[in-house]
Backbone as XML, in Angstrom:
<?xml version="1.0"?>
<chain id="A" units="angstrom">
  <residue number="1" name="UNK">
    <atom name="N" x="0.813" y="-1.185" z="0.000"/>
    <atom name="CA" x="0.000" y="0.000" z="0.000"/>
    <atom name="C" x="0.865" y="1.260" z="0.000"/>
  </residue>
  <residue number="2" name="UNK">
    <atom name="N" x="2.041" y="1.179" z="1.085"/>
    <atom name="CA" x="3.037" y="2.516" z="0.965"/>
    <atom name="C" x="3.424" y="2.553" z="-0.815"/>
  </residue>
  <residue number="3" name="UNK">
    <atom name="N" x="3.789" y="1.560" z="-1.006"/>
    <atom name="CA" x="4.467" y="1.599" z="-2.068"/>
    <atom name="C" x="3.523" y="2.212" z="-3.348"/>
  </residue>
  <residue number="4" name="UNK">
    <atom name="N" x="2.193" y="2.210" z="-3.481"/>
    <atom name="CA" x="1.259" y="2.669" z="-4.812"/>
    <atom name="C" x="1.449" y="4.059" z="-3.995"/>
  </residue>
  <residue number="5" name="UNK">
    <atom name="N" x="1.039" y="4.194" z="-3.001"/>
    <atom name="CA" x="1.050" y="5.761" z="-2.364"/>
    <atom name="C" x="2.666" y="6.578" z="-2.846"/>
  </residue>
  <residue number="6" name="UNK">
    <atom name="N" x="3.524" y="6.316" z="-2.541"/>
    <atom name="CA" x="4.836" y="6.521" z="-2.866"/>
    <atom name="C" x="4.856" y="6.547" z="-4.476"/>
  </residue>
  <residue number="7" name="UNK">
    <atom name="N" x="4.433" y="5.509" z="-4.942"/>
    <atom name="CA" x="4.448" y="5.858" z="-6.567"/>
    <atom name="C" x="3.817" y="6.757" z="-7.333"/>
  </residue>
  <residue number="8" name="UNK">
    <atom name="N" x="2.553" y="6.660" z="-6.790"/>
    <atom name="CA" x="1.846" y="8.044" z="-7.091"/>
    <atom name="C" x="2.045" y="8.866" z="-6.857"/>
  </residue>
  <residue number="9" name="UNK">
    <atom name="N" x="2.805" y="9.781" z="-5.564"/>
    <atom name="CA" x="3.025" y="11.237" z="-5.224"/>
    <atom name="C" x="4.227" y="10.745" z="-6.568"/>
  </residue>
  <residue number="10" name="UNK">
    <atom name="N" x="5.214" y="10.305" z="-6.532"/>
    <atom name="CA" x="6.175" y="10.278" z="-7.977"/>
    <atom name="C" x="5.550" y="10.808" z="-8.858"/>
  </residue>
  <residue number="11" name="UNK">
    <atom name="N" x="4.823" y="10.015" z="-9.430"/>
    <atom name="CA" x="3.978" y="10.328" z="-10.726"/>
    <atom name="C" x="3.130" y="11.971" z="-10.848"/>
  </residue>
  <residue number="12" name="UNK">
    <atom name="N" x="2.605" y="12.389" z="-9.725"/>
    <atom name="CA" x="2.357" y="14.028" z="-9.702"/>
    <atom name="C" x="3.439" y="14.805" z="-9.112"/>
  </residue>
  <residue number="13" name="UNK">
    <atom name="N" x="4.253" y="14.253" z="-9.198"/>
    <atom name="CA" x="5.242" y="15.535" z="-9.086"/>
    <atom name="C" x="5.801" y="15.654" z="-10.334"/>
  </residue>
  <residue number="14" name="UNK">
    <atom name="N" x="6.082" y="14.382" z="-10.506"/>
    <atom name="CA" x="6.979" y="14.060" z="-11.963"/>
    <atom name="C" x="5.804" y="15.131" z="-12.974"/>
  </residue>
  <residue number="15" name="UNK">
    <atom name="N" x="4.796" y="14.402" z="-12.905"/>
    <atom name="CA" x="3.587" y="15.581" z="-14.109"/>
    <atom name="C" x="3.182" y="16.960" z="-13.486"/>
  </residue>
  <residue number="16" name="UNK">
    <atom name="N" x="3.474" y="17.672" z="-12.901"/>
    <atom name="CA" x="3.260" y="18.807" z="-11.985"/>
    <atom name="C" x="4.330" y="19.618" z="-12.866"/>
  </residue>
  <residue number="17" name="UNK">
    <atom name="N" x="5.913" y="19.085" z="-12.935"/>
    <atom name="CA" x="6.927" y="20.011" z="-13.304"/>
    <atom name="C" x="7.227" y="19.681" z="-14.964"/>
  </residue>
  <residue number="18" name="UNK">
    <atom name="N" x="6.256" y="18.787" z="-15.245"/>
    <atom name="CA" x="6.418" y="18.602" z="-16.661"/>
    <atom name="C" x="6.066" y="19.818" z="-17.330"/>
  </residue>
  <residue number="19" name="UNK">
    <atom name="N" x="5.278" y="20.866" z="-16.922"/>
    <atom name="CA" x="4.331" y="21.989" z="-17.452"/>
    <atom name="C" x="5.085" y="23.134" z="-17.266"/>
  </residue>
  <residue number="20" name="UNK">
    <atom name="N" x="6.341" y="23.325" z="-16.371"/>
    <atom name="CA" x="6.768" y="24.336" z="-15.960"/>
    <atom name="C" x="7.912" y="24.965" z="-17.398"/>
  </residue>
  <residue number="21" name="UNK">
    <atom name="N" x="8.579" y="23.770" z="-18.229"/>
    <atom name="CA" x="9.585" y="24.059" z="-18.902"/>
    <atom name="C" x="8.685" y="24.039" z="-20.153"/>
  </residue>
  <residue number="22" name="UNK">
    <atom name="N" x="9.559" y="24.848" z="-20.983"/>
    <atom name="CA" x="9.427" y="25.533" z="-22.223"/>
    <atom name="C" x="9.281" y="24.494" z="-23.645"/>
  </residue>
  <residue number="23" name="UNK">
    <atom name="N" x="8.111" y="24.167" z="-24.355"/>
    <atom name="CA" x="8.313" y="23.094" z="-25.524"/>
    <atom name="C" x="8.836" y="23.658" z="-26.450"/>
  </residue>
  <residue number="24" name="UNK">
    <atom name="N" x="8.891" y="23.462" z="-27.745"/>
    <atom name="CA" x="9.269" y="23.503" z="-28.896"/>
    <atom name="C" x="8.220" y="24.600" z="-28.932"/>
  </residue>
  <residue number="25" name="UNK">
    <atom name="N" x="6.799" y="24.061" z="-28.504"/>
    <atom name="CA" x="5.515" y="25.259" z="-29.533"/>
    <atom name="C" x="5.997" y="26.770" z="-28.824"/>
  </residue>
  <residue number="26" name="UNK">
    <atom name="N" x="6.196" y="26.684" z="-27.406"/>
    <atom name="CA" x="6.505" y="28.415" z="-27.084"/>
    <atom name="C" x="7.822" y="28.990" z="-27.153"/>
  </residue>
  <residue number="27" name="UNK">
    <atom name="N" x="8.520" y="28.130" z="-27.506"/>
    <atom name="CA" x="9.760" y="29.026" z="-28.022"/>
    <atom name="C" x="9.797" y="30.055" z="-28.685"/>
  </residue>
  <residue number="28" name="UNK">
    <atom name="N" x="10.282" y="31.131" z="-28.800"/>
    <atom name="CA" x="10.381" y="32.637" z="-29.101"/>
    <atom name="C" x="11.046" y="32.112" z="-31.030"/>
  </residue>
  <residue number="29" name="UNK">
    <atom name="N" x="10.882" y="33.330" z="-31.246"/>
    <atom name="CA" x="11.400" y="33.402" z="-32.543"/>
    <atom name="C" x="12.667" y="33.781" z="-32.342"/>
  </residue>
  <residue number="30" name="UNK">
    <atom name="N" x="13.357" y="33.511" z="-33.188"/>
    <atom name="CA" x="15.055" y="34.268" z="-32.968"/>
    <atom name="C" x="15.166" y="35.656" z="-33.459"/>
  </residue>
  <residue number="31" name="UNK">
    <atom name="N" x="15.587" y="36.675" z="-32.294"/>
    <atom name="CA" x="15.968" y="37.999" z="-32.541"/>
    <atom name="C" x="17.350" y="38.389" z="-33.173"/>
  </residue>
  <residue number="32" name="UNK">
    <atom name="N" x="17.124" y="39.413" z="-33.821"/>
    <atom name="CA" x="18.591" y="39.842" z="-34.471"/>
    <atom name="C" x="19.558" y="40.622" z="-33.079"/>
  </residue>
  <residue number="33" name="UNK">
    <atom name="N" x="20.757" y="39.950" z="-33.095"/>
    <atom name="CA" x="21.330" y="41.079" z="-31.887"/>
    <atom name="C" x="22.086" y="41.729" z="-32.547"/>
  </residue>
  <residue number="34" name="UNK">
    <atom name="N" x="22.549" y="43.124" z="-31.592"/>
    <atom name="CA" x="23.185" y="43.856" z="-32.435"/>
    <atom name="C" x="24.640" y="43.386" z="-32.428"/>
  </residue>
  <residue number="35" name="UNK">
    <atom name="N" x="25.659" y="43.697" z="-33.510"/>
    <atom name="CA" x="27.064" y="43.227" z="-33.754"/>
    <atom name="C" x="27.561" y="44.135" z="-32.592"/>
  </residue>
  <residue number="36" name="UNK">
    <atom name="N" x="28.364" y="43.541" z="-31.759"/>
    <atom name="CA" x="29.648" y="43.630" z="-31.027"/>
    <atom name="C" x="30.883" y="44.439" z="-31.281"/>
  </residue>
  <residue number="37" name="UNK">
    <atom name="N" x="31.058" y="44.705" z="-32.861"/>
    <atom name="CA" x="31.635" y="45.541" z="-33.901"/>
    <atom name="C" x="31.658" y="46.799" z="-34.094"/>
  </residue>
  <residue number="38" name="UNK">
    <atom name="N" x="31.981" y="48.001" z="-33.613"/>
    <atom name="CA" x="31.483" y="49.064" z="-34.154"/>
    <atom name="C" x="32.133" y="49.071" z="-35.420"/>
  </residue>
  <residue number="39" name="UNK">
    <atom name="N" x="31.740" y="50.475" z="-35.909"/>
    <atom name="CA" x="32.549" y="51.371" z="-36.628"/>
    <atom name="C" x="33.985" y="51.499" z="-37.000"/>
  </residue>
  <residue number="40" name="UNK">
    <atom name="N" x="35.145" y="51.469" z="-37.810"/>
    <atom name="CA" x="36.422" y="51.145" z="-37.442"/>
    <atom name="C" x="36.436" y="52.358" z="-37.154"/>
  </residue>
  <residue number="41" name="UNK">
    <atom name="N" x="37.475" y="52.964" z="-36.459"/>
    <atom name="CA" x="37.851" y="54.228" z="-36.272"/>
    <atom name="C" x="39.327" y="54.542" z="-36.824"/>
  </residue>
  <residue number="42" name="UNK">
    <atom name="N" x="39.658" y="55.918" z="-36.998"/>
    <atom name="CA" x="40.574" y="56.018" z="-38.244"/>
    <atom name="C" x="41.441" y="57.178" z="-37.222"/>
  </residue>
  <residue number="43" name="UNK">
    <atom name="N" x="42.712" y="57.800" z="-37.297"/>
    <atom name="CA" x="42.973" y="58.942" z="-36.815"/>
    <atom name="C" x="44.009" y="59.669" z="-37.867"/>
  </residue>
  <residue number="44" name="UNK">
    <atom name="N" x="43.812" y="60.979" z="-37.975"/>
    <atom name="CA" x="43.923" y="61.384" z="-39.551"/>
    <atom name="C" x="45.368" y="62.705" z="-38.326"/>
  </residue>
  <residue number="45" name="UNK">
    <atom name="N" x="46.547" y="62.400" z="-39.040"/>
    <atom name="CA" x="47.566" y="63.264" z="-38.815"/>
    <atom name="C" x="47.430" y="64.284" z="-39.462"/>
  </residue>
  <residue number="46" name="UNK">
    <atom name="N" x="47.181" y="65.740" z="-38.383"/>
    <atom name="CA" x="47.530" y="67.031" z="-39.357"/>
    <atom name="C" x="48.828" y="67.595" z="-38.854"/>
  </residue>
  <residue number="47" name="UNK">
    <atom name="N" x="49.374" y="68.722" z="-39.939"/>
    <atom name="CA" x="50.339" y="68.968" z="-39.760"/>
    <atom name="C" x="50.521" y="70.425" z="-40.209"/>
  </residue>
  <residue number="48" name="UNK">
    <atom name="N" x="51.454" y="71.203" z="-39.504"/>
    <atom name="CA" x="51.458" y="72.223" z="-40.431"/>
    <atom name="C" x="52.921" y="73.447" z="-39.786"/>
  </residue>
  <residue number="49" name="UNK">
    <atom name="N" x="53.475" y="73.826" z="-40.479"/>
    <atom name="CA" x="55.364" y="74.416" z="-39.743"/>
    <atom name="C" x="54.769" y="75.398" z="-38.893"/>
  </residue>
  <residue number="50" name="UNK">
    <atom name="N" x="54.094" y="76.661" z="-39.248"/>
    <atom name="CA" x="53.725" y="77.394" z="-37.589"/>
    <atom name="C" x="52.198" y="77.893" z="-38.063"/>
  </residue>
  <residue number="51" name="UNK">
    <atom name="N" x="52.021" y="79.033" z="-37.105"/>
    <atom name="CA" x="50.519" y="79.143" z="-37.032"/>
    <atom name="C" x="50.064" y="79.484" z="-38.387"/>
  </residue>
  <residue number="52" name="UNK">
    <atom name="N" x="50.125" y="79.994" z="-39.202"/>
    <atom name="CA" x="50.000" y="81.341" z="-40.366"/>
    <atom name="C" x="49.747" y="80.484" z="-41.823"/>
  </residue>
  <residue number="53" name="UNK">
    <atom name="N" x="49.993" y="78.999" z="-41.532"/>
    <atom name="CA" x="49.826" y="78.186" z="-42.523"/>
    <atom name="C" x="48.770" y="77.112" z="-42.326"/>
  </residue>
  <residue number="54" name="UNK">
    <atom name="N" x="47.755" y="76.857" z="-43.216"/>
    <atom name="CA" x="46.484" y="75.926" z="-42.674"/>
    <atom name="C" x="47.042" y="74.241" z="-42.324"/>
  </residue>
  <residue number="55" name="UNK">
    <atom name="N" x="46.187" y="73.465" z="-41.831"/>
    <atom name="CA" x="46.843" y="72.462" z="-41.787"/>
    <atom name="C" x="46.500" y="71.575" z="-42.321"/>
  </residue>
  <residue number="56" name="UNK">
    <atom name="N" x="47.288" y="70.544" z="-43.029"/>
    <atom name="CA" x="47.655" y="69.637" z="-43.667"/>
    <atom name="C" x="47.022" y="68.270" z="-43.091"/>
  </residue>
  <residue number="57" name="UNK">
    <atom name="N" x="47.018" y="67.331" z="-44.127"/>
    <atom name="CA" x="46.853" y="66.043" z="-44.229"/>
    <atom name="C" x="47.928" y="65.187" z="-44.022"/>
  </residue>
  <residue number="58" name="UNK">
    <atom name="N" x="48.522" y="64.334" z="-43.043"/>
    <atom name="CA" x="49.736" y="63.434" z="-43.609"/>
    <atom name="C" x="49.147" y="62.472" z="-43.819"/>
  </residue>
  <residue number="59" name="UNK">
    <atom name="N" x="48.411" y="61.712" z="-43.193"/>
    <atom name="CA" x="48.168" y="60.297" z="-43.358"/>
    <atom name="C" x="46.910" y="59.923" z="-42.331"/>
  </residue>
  <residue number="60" name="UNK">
    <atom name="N" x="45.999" y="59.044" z="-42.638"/>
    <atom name="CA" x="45.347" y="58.850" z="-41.898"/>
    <atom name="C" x="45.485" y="56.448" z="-41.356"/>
  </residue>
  <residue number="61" name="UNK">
    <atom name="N" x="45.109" y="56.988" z="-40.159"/>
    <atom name="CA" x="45.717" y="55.783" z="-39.560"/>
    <atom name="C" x="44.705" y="54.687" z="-39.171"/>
  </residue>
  <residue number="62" name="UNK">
    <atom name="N" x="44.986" y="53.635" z="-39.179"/>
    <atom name="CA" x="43.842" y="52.916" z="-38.048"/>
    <atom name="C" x="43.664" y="52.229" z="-36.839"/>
  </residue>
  <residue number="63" name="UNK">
    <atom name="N" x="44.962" y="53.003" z="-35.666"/>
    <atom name="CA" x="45.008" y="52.841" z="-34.930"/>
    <atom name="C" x="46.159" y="53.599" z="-34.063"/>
  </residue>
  <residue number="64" name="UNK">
    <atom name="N" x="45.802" y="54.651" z="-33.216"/>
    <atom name="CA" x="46.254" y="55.509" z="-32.605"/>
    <atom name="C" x="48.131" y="55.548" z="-32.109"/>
  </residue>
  <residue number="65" name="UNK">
    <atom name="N" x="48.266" y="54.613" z="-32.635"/>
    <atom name="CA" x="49.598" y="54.041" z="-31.699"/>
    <atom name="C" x="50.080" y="54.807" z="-33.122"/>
  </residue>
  <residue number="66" name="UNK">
    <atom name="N" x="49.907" y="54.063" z="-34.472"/>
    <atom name="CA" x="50.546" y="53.948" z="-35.644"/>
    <atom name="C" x="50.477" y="56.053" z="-35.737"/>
  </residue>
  <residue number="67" name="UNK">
    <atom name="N" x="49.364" y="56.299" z="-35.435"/>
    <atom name="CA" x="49.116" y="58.323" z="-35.774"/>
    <atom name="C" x="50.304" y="58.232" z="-34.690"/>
  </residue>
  <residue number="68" name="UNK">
    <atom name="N" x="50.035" y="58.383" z="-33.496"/>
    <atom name="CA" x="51.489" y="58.812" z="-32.820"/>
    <atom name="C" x="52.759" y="58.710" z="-33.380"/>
  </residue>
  <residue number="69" name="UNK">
    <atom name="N" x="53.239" y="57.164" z="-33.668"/>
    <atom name="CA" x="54.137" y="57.835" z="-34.359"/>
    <atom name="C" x="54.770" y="58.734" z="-35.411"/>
  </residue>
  <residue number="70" name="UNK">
    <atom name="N" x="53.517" y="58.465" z="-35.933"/>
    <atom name="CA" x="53.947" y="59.460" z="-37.655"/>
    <atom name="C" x="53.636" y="60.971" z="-36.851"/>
  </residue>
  <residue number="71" name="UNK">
    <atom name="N" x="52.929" y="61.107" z="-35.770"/>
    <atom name="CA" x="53.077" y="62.638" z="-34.963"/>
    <atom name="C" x="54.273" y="63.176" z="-34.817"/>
  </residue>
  <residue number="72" name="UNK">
    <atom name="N" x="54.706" y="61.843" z="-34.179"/>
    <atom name="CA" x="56.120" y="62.147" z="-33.479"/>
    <atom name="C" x="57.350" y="62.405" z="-34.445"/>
  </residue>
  <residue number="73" name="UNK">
    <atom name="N" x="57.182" y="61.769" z="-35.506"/>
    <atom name="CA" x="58.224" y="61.913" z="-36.600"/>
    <atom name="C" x="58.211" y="63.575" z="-36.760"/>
  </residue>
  <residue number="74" name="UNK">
    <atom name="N" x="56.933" y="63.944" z="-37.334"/>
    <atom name="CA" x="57.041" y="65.490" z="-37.899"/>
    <atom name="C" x="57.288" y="66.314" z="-36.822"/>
  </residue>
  <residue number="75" name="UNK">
    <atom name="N" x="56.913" y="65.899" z="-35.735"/>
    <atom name="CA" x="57.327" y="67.272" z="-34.423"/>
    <atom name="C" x="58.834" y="66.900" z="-34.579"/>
  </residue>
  <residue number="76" name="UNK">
    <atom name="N" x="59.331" y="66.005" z="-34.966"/>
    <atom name="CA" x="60.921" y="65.875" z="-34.708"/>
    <atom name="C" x="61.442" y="66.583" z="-35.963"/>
  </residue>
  <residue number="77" name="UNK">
    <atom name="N" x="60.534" y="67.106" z="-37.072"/>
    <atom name="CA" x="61.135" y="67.412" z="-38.349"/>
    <atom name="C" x="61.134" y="68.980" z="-37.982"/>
  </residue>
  <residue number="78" name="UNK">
    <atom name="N" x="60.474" y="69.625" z="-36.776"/>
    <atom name="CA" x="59.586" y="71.069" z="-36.399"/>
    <atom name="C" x="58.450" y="71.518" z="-37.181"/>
  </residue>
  <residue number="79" name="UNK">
    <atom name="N" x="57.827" y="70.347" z="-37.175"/>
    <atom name="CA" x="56.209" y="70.723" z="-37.541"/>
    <atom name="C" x="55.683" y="70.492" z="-36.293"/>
  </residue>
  <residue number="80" name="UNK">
    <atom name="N" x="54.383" y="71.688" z="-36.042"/>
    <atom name="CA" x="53.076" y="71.405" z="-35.430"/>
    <atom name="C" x="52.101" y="70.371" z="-35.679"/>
  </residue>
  <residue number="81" name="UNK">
    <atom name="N" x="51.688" y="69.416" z="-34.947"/>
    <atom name="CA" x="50.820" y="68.499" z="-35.183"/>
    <atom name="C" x="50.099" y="67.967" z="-34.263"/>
  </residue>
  <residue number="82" name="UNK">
    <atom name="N" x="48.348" y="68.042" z="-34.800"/>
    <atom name="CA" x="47.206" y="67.426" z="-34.327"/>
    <atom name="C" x="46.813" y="65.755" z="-34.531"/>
  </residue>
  <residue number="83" name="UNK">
    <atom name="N" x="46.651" y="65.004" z="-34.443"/>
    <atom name="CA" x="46.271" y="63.974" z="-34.350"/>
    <atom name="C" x="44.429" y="64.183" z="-34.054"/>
  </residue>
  <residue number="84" name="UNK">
    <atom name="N" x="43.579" y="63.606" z="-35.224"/>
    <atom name="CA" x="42.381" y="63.986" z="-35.161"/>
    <atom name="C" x="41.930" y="62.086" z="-34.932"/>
  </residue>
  <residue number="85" name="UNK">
    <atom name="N" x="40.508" y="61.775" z="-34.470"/>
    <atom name="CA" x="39.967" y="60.668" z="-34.489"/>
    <atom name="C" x="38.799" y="61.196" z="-35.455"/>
  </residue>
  <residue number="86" name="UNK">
    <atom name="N" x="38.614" y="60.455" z="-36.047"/>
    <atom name="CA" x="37.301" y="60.611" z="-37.439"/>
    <atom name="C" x="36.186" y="59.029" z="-37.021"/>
  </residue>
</chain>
């Protein structure tokens, strides 16, 4: 007698939590996420010998390390120079 009693609370618990998890039919549709990726970003060396002259283009970069140095080159030549991010 324990034992049908014992089997049965099994059996409604077991079917109790059958209802709780998610089937195939209510599964969501798949959403687009957004990319992880931005934009590349670029940094464009200007340059120019003193104030009275507009400034120049040297090169544009794609990654800040690479603009520094080409900064650093022309301040060593005695040019003025900006380093822009675009």
């Amino acid at each position: 007698m324990k034992l049908n009693s014992f089997l049965a609370a099994i059996l409604f618990l077991g079917l109790s939590f059958a209802g709780n998890f998610p089937t195939g039919v209510d599964a969501h549709e798949p959403t687009a996420t957004p990319s992880a990726h931005a934009d590349p970003t670029y940094y464009t060396v200007l340059y120019r010998h003193d104030n009275h002259q507009p400034w120049r283009s040297y090169g544009q970069y794609g990654s800040h390390h690479e603009a520094d140095r080409a900064a650093d080159h022309l301040r060593h030549q005695g040019h003025e120079v900006r380093v822009v991010r675009d």
